[in-house]
C-alpha positions, 0 to 999 in steps of 0.5 A: 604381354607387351610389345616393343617396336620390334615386331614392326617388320613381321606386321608390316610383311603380313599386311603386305602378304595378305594385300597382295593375296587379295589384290584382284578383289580389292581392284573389283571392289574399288572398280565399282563404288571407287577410282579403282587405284586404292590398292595401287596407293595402298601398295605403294606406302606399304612398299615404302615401310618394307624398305624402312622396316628395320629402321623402325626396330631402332626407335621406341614406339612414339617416333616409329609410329610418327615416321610411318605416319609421314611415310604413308602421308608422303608415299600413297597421295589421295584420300587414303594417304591422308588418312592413313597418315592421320591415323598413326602420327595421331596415335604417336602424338597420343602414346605415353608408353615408349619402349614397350606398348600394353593393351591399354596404352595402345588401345587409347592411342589407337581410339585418338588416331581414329578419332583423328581420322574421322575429324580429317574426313568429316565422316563417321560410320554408317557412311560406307568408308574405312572407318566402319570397320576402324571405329568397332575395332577401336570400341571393341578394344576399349571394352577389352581394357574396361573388361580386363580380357586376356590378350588371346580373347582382346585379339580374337574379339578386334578381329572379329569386329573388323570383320563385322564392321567390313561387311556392315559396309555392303548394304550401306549406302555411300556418302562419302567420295566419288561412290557418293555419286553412283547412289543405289549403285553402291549397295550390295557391294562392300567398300574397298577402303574398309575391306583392306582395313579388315585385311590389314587388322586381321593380319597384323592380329595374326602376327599377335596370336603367334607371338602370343602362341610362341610365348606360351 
C-alpha cells in the first residue's frame, strides 16, 4: 500500500487532536526539566499547517514536505522550530518517489531527516531529547524494510517503538538545553519534546492503520 499527499490534512488533524488531549501533561512535563512554552511553539506550527492543509493535497510529496519544513521553521521559533524544520525539509531533500510514498522510500527519507537532526542539535540518544524517540523509530522502520513487514506489522512495531523510546527518557539524565542545568532533578521525569514526538508518531500511525483497515 502507498500513500499520496492526500493524506496530509487527516495526519496533520490527528496530531493536532491528540496534542490538544495532552496539553496539560505535556506544560507539566516541560515546567520541570524545560521553559514550559514547548507546547505553545509546538501549536503554533501546528496551527499554521491546518490553515495550509489542502495546499498540501495539490503537490506531490518533495515540495509538500519542503513547504512544511519552512512552515514549522517560520511559525514555532526556538529550538523545536529548528528542529522540526530540519526534520521534514531534510526528508524532502532525501525523497525519490514523488506522487505516492512506499515503506521503503519513506523510511529512507525519514532516516536522513533524523539524521539531520541530530547534526542540527549536536545530540544523540541516550541524552533525554526528542530524538530518543526519533532515532528507534527511524531504526525500527529500517529493519521493517530489510524484513519485508507487512504494513500492519511496520506500523505497529514504529508505534511501539516510539513509545519505548519516550519512556527511556525518564531515567535519564538531561544533557541537552536548559534541563542540563537542573542535573539529578531531571530524572524520574519523562522529556517533554520526546512525549509529543510520541504523541505525534502514534497519531499519525493511527491514521495509517484506518487507512490500511478501510483498504481492507
Amino acid at each position: 500500500m502507498q500513500f499520496t499527499s492526500e493524506i496530509l490534512p487527516g495526519l496533520i488533524k490527528s496530531i493536532a487532536d491528540t496534542i490538544e488531549r495532552n496539553e496539560e501533561e505535556v506544560t507539566a512535563l516541560d515546567q520541570v526539566c524545560g521553559d514550559g512554552d514547548h507546547i505553545i511553539n509546538l501549536q503554533r506550527g501546528i496551527d499554521a499547517l491546518i490553515q495550509q492543509s489542502t495546499e498540501f493535497t495539490e503537490l506531490d510529496w518533495k515540495p509538500a514536505l519542503q513547504k512544511i519544513g519552512m512552515t514549522l521553521l517560520t511559525t514555532m521559533g526556538g529550538a523545536s522550530g529548528s528542529l522540526f524544520g530540519t526534520l521534514f525539509i531534510s526528508m524532502s531533500k532525501a525523497i525519490v518517489e514523488t506522487d505516492s510514498l512506499t515503506q521503503a522510500g519513506f523510511s529512507d527519507a525519514y532516516m536522513q531527516g533524523v539524521e539531520a537532526v541530530k547534526k542540527r542539535g549536536k545530540s544523540d540518544a541516550g541524552e533525554k531529547t526528542m530524538l530518543d524517540v526519533l532515532i528507534p523509530v527511524a531504526e525500527v522502520m529500517q529493519q521493517g524494510v530489510v524484513s519485508a513487514d507487512k504494513l500492519a506489522v511496520f506500523l505497529e512495531n514504529v508505534s511501539q517503538a516510539a513509545v519505548q523510546g519516550m519512556e527511556s527518557t525518564k531515567d535519564m539524565l538531561a544533557t541537552k538545553g536548559r534541563a542540563s542545568y537542573l542535573g539529578d532533578k531531571t530524572i524520574g521525569h519523562i522529556d517533554a519534546g520526546a512525549r509529543t514526538s510520541q504523541l505525534m508518531i502514534c497519531a499519525m500511525v493511527e491514521v495509517c492503520k484506518r487507512r490500511l483497515k478501510a483498504k481492507g
